[in-house]
Short mmCIF file of the C-alpha atoms (twelve columns), coordinates in Angstrom:
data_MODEL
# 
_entry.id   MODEL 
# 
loop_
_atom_site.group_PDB 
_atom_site.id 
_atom_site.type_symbol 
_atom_site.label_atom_id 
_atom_site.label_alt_id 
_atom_site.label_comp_id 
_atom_site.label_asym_id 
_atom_site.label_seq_id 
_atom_site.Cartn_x 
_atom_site.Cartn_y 
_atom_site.Cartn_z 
_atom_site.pdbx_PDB_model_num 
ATOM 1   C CA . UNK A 1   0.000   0.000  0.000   1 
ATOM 2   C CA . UNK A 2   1.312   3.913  -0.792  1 
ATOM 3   C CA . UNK A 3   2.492   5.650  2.436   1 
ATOM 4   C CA . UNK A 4   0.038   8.501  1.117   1 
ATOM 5   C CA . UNK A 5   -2.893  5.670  1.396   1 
ATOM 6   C CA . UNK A 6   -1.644  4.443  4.544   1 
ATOM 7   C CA . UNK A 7   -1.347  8.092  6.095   1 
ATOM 8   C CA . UNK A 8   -4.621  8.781  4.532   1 
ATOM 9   C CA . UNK A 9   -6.332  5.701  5.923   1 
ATOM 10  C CA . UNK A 10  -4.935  6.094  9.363   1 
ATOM 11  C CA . UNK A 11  -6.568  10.002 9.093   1 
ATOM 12  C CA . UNK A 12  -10.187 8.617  8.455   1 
ATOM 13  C CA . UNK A 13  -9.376  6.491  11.642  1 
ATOM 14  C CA . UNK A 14  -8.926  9.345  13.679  1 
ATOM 15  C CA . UNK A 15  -11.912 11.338 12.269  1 
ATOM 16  C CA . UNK A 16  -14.271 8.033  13.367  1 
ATOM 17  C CA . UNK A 17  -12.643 7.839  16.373  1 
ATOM 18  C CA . UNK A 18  -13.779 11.324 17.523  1 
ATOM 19  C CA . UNK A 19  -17.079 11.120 15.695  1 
ATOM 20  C CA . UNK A 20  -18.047 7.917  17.689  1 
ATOM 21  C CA . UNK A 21  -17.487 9.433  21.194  1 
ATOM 22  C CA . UNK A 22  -20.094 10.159 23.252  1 
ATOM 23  C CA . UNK A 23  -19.462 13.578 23.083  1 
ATOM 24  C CA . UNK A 24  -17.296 15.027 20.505  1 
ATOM 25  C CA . UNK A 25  -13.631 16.869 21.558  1 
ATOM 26  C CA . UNK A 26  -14.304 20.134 19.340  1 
ATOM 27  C CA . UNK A 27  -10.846 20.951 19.798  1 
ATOM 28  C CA . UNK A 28  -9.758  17.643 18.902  1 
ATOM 29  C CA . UNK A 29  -11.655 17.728 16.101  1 
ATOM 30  C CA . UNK A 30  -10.871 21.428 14.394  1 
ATOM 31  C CA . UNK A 31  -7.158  20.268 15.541  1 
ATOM 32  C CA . UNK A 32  -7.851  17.580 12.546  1 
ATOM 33  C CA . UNK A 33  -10.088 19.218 10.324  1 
ATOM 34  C CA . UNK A 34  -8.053  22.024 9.749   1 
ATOM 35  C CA . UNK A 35  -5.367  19.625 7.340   1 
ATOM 36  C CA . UNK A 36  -8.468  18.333 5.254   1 
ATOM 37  C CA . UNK A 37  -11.874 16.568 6.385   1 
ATOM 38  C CA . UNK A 38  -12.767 12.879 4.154   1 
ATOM 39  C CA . UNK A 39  -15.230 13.972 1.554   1 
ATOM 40  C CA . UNK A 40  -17.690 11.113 3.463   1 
ATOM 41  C CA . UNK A 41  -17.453 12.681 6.768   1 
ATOM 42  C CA . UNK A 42  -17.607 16.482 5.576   1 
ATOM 43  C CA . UNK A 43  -21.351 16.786 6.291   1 
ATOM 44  C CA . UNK A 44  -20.689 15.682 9.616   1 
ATOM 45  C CA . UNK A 45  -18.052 17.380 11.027  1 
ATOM 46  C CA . UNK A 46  -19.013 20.933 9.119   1 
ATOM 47  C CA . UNK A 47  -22.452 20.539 11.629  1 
ATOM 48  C CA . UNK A 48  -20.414 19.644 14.031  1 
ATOM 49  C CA . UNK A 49  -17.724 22.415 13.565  1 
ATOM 50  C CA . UNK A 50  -20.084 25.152 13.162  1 
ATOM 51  C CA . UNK A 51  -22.266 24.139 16.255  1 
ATOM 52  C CA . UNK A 52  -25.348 23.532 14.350  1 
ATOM 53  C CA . UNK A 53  -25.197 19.581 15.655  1 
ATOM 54  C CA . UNK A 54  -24.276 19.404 19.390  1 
ATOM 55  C CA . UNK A 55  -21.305 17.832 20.213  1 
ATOM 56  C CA . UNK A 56  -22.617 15.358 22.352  1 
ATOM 57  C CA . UNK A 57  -24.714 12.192 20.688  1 
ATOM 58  C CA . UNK A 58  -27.269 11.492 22.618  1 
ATOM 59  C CA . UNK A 59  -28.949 14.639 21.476  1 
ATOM 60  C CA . UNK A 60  -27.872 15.623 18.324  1 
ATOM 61  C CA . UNK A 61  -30.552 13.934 16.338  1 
ATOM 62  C CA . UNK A 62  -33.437 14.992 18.199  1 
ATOM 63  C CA . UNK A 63  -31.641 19.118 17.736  1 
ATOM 64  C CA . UNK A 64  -31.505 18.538 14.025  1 
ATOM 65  C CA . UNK A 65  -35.162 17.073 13.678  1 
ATOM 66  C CA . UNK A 66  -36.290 20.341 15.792  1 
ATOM 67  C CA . UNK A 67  -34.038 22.319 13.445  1 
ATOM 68  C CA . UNK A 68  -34.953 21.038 10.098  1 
ATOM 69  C CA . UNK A 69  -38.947 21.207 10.902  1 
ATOM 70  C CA . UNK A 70  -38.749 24.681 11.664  1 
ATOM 71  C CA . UNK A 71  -37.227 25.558 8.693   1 
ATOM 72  C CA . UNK A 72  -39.606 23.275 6.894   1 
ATOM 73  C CA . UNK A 73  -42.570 25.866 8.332   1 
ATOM 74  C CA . UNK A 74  -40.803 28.995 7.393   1 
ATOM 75  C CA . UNK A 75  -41.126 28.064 4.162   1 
ATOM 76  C CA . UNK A 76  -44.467 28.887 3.413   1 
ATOM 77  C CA . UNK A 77  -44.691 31.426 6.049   1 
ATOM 78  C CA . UNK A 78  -42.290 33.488 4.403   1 
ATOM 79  C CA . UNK A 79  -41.657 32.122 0.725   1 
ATOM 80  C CA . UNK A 80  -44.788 30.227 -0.460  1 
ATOM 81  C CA . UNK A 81  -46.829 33.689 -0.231  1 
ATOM 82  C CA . UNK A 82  -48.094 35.835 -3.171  1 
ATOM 83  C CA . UNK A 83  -46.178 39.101 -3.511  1 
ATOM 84  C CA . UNK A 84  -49.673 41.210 -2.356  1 
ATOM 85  C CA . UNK A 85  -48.526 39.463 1.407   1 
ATOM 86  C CA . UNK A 86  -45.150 40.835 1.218   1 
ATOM 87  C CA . UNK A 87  -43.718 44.464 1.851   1 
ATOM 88  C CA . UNK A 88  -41.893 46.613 -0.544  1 
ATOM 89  C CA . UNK A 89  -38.776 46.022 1.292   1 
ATOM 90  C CA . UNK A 90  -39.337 42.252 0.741   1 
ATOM 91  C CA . UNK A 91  -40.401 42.195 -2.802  1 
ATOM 92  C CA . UNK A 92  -37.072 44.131 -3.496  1 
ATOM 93  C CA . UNK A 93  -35.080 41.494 -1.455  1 
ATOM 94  C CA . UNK A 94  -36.693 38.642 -3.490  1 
ATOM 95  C CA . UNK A 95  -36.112 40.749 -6.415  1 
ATOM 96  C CA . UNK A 96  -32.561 41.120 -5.907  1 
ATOM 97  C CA . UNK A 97  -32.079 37.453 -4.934  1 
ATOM 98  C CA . UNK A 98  -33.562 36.005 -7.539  1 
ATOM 99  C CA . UNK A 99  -31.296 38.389 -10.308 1 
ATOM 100 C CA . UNK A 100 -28.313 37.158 -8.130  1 
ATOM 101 C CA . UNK A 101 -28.952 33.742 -8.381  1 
ATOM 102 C CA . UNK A 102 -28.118 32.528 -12.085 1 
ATOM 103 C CA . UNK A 103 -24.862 34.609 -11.330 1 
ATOM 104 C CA . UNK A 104 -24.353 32.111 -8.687  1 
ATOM 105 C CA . UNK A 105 -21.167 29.629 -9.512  1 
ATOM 106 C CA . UNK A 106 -22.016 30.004 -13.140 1 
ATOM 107 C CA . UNK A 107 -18.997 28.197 -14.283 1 
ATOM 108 C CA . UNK A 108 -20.662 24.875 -12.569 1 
ATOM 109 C CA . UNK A 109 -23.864 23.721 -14.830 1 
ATOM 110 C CA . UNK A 110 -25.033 22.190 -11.633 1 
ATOM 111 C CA . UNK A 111 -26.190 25.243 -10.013 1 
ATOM 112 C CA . UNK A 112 -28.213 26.389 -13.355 1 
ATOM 113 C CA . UNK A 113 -30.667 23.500 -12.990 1 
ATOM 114 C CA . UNK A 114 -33.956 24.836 -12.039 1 
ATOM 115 C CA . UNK A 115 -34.749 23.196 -8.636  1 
ATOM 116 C CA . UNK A 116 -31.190 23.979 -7.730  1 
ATOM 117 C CA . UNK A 117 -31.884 27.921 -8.821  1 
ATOM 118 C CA . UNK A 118 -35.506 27.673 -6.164  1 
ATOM 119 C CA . UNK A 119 -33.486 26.264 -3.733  1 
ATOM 120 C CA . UNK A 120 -30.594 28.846 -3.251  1 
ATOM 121 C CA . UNK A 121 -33.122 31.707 -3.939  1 
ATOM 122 C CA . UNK A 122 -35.633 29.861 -0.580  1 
ATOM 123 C CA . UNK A 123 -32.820 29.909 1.641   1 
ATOM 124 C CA . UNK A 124 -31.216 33.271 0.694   1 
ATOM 125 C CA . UNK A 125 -34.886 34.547 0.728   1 
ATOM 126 C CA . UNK A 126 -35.912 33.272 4.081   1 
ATOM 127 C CA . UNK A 127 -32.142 34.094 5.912   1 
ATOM 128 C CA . UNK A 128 -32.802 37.366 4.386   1 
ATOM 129 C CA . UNK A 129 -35.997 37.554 6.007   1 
ATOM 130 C CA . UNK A 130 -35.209 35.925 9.525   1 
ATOM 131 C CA . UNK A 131 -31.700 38.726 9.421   1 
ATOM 132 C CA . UNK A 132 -33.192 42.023 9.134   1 
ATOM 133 C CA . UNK A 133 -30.360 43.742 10.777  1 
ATOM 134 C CA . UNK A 134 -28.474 42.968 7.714   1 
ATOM 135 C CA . UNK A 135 -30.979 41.783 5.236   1 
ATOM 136 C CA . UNK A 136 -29.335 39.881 2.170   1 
ATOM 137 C CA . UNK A 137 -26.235 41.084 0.691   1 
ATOM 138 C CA . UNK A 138 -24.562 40.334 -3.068  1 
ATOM 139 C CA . UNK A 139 -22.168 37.577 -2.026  1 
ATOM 140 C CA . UNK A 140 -24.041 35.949 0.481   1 
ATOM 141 C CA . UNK A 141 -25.423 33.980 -2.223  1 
ATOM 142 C CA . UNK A 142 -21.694 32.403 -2.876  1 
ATOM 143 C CA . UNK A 143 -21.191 31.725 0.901   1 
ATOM 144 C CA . UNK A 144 -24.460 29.192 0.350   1 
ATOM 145 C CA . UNK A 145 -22.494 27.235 -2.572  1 
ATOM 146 C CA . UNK A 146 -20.369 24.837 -0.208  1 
ATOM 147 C CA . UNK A 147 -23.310 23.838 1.742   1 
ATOM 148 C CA . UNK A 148 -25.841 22.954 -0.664  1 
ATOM 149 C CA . UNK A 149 -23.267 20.322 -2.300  1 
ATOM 150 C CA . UNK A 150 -21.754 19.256 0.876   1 
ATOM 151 C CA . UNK A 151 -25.335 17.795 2.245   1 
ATOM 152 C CA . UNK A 152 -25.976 17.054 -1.360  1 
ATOM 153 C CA . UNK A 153 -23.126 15.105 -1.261  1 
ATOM 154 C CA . UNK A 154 -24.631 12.613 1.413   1 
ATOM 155 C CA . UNK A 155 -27.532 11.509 -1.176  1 
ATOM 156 C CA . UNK A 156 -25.770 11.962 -4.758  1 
ATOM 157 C CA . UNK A 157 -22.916 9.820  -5.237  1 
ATOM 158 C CA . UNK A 158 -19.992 10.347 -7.947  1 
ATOM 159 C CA . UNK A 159 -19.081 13.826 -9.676  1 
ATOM 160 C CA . UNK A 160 -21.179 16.719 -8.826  1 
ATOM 161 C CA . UNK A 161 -21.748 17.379 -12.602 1 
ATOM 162 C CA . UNK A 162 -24.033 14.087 -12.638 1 
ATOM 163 C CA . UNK A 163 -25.962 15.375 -9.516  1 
ATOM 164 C CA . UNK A 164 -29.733 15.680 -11.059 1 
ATOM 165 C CA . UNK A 165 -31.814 17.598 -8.030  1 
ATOM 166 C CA . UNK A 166 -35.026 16.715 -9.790  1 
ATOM 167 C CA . UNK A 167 -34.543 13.285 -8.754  1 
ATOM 168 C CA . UNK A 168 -34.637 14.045 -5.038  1 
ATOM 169 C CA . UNK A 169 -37.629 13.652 -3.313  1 
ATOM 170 C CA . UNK A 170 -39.282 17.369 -2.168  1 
ATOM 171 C CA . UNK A 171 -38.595 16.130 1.715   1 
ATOM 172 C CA . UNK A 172 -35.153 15.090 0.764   1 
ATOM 173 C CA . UNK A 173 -34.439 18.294 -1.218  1 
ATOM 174 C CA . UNK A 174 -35.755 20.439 2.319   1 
ATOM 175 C CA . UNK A 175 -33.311 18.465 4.505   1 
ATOM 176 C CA . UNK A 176 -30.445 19.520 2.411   1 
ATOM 177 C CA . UNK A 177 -31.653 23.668 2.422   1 
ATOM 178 C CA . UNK A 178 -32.398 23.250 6.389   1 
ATOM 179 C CA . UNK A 179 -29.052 22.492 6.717   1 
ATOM 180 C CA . UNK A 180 -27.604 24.586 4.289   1 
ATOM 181 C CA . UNK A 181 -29.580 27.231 5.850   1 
ATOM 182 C CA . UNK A 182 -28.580 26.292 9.780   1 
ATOM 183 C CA . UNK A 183 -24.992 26.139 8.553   1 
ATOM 184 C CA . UNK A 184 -25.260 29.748 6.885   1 
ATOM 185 C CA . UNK A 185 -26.276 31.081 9.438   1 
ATOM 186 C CA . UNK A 186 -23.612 29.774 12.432  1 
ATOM 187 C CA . UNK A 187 -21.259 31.024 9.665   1 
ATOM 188 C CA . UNK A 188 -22.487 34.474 9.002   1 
ATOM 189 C CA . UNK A 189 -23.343 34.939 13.002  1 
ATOM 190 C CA . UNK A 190 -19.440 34.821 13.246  1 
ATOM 191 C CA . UNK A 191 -18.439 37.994 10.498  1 
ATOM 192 C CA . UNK A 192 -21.774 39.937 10.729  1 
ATOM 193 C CA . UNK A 193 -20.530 43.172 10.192  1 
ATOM 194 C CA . UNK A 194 -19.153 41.634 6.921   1 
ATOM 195 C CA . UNK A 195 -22.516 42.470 5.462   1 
ATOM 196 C CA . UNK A 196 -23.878 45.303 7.410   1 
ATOM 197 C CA . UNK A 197 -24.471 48.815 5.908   1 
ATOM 198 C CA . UNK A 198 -21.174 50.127 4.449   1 
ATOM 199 C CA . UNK A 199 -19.487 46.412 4.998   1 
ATOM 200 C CA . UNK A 200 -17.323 48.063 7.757   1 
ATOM 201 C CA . UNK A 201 -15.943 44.007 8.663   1 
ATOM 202 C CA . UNK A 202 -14.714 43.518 4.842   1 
ATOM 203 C CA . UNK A 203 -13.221 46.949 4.883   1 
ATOM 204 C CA . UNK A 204 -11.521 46.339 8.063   1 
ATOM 205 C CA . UNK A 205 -9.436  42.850 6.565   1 
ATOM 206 C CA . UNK A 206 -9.233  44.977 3.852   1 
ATOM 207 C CA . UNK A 207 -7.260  47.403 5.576   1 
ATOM 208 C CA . UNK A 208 -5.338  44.884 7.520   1 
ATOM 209 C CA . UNK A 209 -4.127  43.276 4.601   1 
ATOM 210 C CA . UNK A 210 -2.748  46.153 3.311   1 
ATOM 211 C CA . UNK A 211 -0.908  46.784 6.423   1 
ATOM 212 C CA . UNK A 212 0.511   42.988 6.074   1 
ATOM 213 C CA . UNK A 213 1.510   42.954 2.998   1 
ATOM 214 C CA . UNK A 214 3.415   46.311 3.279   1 
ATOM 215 C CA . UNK A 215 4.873   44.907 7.070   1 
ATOM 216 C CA . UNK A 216 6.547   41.475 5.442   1 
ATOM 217 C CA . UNK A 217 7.193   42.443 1.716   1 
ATOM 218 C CA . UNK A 218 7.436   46.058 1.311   1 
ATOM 219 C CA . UNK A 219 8.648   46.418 -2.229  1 
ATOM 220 C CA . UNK A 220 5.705   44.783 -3.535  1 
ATOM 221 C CA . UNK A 221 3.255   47.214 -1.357  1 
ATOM 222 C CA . UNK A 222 5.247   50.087 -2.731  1 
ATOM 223 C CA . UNK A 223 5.052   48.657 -6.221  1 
ATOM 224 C CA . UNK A 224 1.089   48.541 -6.003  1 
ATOM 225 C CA . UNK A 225 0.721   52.170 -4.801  1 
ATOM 226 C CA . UNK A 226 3.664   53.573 -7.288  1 
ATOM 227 C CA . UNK A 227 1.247   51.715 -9.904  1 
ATOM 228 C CA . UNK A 228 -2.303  53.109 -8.182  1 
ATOM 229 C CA . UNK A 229 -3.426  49.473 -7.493  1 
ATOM 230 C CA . UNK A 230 -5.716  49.778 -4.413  1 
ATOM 231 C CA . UNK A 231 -6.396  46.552 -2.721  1 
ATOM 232 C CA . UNK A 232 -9.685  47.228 -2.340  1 
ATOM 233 C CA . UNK A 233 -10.023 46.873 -6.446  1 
ATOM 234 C CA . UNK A 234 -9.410  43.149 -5.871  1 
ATOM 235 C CA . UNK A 235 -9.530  42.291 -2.194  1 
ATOM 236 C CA . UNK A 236 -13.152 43.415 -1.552  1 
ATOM 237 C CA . UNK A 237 -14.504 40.482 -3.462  1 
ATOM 238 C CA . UNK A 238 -11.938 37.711 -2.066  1 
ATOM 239 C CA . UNK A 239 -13.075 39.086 1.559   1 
ATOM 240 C CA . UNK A 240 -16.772 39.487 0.390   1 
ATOM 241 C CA . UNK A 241 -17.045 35.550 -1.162  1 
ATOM 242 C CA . UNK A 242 -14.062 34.126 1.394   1 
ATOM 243 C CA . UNK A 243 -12.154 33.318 -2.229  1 
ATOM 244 C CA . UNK A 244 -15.068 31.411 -3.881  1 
ATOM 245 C CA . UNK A 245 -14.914 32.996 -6.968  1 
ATOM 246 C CA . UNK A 246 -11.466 32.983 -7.574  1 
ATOM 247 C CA . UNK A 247 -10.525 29.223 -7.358  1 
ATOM 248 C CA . UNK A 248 -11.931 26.041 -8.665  1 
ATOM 249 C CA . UNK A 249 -15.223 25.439 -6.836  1 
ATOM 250 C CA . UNK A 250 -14.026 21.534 -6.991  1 
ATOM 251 C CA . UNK A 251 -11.338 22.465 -4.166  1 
ATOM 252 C CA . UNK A 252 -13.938 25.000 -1.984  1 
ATOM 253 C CA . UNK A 253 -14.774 22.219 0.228   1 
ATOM 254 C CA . UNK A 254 -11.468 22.183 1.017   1 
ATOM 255 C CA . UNK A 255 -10.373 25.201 2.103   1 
ATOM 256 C CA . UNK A 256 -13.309 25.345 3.980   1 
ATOM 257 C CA . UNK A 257 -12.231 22.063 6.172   1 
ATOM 258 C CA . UNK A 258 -9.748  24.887 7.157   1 
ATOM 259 C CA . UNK A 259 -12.244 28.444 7.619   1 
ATOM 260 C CA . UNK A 260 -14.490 26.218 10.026  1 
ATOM 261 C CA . UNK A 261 -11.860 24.308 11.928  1 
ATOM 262 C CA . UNK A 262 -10.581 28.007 12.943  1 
ATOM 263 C CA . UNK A 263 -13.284 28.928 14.807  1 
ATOM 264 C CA . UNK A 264 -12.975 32.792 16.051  1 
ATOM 265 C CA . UNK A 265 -9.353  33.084 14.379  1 
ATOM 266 C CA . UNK A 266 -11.608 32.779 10.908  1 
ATOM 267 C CA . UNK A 267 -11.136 36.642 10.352  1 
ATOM 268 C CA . UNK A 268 -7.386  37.163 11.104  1 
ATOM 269 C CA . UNK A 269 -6.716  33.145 9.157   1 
ATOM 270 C CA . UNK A 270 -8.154  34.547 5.762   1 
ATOM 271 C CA . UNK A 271 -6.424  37.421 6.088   1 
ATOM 272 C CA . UNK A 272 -3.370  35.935 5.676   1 
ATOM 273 C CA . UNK A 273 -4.391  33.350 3.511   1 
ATOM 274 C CA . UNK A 274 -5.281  36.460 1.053   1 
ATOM 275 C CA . UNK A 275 -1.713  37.695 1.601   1 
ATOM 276 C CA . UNK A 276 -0.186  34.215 0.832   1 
ATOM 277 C CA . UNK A 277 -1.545  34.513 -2.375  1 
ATOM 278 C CA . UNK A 278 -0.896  37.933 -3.127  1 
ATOM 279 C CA . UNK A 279 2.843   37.497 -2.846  1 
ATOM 280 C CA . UNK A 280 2.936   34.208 -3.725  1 
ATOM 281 C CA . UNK A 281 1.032   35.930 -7.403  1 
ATOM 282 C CA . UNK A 282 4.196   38.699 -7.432  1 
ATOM 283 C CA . UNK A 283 6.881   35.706 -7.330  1 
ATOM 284 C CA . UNK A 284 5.468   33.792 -10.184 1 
ATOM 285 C CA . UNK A 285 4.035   36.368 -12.337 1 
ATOM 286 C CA . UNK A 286 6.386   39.483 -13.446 1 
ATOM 287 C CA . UNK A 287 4.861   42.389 -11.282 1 
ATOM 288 C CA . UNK A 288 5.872   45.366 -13.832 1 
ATOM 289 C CA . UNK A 289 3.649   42.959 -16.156 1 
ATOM 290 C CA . UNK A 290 1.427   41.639 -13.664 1 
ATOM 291 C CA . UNK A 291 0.197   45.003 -11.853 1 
ATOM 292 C CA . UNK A 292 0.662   47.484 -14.282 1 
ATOM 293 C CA . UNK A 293 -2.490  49.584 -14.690 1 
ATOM 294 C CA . UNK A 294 -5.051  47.719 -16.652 1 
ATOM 295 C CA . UNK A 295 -3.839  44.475 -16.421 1 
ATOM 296 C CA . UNK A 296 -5.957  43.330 -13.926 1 
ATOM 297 C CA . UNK A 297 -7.596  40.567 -15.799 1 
ATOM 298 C CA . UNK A 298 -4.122  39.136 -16.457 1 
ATOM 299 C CA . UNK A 299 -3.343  39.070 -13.001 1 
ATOM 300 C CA . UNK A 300 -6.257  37.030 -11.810 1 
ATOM 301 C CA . UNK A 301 -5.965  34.953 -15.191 1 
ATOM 302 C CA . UNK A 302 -2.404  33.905 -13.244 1 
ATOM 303 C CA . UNK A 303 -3.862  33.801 -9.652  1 
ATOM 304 C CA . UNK A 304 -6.358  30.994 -11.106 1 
ATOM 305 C CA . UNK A 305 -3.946  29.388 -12.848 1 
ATOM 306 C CA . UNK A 306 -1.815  29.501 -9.692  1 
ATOM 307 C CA . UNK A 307 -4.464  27.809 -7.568  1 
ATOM 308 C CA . UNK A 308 -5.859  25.206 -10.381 1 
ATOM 309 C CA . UNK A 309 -2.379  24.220 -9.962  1 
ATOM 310 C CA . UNK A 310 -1.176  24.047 -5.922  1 
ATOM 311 C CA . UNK A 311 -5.269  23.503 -5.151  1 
ATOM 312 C CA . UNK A 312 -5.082  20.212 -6.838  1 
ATOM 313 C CA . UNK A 313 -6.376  17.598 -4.382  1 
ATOM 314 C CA . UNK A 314 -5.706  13.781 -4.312  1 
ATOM 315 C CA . UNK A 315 -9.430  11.529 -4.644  1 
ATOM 316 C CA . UNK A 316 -10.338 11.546 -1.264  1 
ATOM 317 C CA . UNK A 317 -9.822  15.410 -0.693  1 
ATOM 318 C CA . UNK A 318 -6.659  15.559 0.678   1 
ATOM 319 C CA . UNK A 319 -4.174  18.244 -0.738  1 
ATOM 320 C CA . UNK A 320 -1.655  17.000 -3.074  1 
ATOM 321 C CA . UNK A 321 0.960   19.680 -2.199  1 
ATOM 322 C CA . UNK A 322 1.296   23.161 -0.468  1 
ATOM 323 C CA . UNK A 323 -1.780  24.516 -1.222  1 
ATOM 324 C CA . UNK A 324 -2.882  24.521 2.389   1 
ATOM 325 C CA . UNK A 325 0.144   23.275 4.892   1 
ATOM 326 C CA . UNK A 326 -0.179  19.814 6.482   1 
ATOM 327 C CA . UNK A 327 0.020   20.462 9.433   1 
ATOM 328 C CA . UNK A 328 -1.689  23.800 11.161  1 
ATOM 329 C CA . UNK A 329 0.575   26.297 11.854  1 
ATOM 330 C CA . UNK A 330 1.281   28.343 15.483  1 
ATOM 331 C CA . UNK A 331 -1.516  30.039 16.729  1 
ATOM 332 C CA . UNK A 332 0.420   33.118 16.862  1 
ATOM 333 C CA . UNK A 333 1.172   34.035 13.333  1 
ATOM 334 C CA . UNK A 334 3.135   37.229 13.531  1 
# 
């Protein structure tokens, strides 16, 4: 047998091992997650991990039952209504959701089917509802993406471009948004101000990336302000969509093993993640070519390529090489 198979094998035996206890170790378990989850045991541990399943066994079934039913009510309190039952506010929400969805993931055919479309646009349209103090936000919509095919995942088998949602029953399909939805939530709870009026939580990283890049490779920050490149041109949307739409949505899941399993170091972990591959773009790519003004496009044409390269994983989700380290680094990361 491959030592990679071996060391793989021997990783799936620790993940059981803490998913059989009677009560999960959380901090065992985002100790492991953060290095890659099994594909099979994603759904569980991302419940787990983002406290929407309780940690201990005896109850968790009976939470997620209560869970799921309630969000099996909402839906035609809130989204099986005719437009004359809704406000202006809401029929503007709805209205924005539902011009946001087809842009959702539209490089993955999968998302374009029609039940898949109703789905994304029920949850977004409900959270939206249930989180008035922020209401829905563009980019939310992307945040839903690794949910919906993670819990898919536990009824479709093989590649997700094969998943058909109009073969899942309607109770079936309403399990998967329930969690999806659940999960969204505990996510969103923990970077709120992300997507409150004026965004001041995305503006913040924003700024703190510039600071970090500028602290560890100063030539390259003075290169992108002798050039007028202002990171919030690019580094608004990484921050706004946590990276989703700028790598292969086949390696999401995995990166995410890593934003769950950090818990309330998320913020200050994607942060540097987004100045990994900032500087990790200016030694690969020429920067007088790369960042010259207007050449944008060419420089995200290279980021991609950069991560469709080092984001390769092996067939049972585990990185290949350095795209995410091994092993999780020291807690203190200055």
């Amino acid at each position: 047998m491959p030592e990679s198979r071996s060391l793989d094998t021997a990783r799936v035996a620790k993940f059981k091992k803490e998913l059989s206890a009677p009560a999960v170790d959380l901090d065992a378990l985002r100790e492991l997650s953060w290095s890659g989850v099994p594909p099979n045991l994603r759904p569980t541990v991302w419940r787990l991990l983002l406290g929407y399943a309780p940690p201990n066994a005896d109850r968790r079934e009976t939470v997620l039952a209560r869970k799921r039913q309630e969000y099996r009510e909402w839906v035609p309190q809130y989204y099986d209504i005719p437009n004359e039952d809704r406000s202006d506010d809401e029929i503007h929400t709805l209205r924005q959701i539902s011009v946001d969805c087809p842009r959702t993931v539209p490089d993955v055919p999968f998302f374009q089917q029609t039940l898949m479309q109703t789905a994304i646009e029920r949850v977004l349209y409900i959270w939206a509802i249930r989180h008035p103090a922020s209401g829905y936000v563009q980019g939310i919509n992307d945040l839903l993406t690794p949910f919906l095919t993670v819990f898919l995942s536990e009824v479709f088998e093989g590649d997700i471009d094969t998943w058909v949602v109009s073969k899942l029953s309607e109770d079936t399909l309403l399990q998967v948004e329930a969690d999806s939805y659940w999960c969204l939530s505990k996510l969103l709870d923990g970077i709120q101000d992300h997507y409150t009026f004026a965004q001041p939580g995305i503006q913040r990283l924003v700024f703190r990336l510039k600071e970090l890049v500028r602290r560890i490779d100063e030539p390259v920050s003075r290169h992108m302000e002798e050039h007028h490149l202002e990171f919030l041109q690019f580094a608004f949307r990484w921050f706004n969509c946590l990276l989703i739409r700028e790598i292969p949505f086949s390696i999401v899941g995995r990166l995410w093993d890593t934003y769950l399993s950090e818990g309330d170091g998320f913020a200050e972990f994607l942060v540097y993640l987004c100045a990994s591959f900032l500087l990790t773009v200016s030694l690969i790519y020429a920067l007088h070519v790369a960042l010259l003004p207007g050449c944008y496009h060419k420089m995200m044409y290279c980021f991609g390529l950069l991560l469709a390269v080092v984001g390769t994983t092996s067939a049972n989700g585990f990185p290949r090489n350095g795209f995410i380290p091994a092993t999780r680094p020291n807690k203190e990361m200055e």
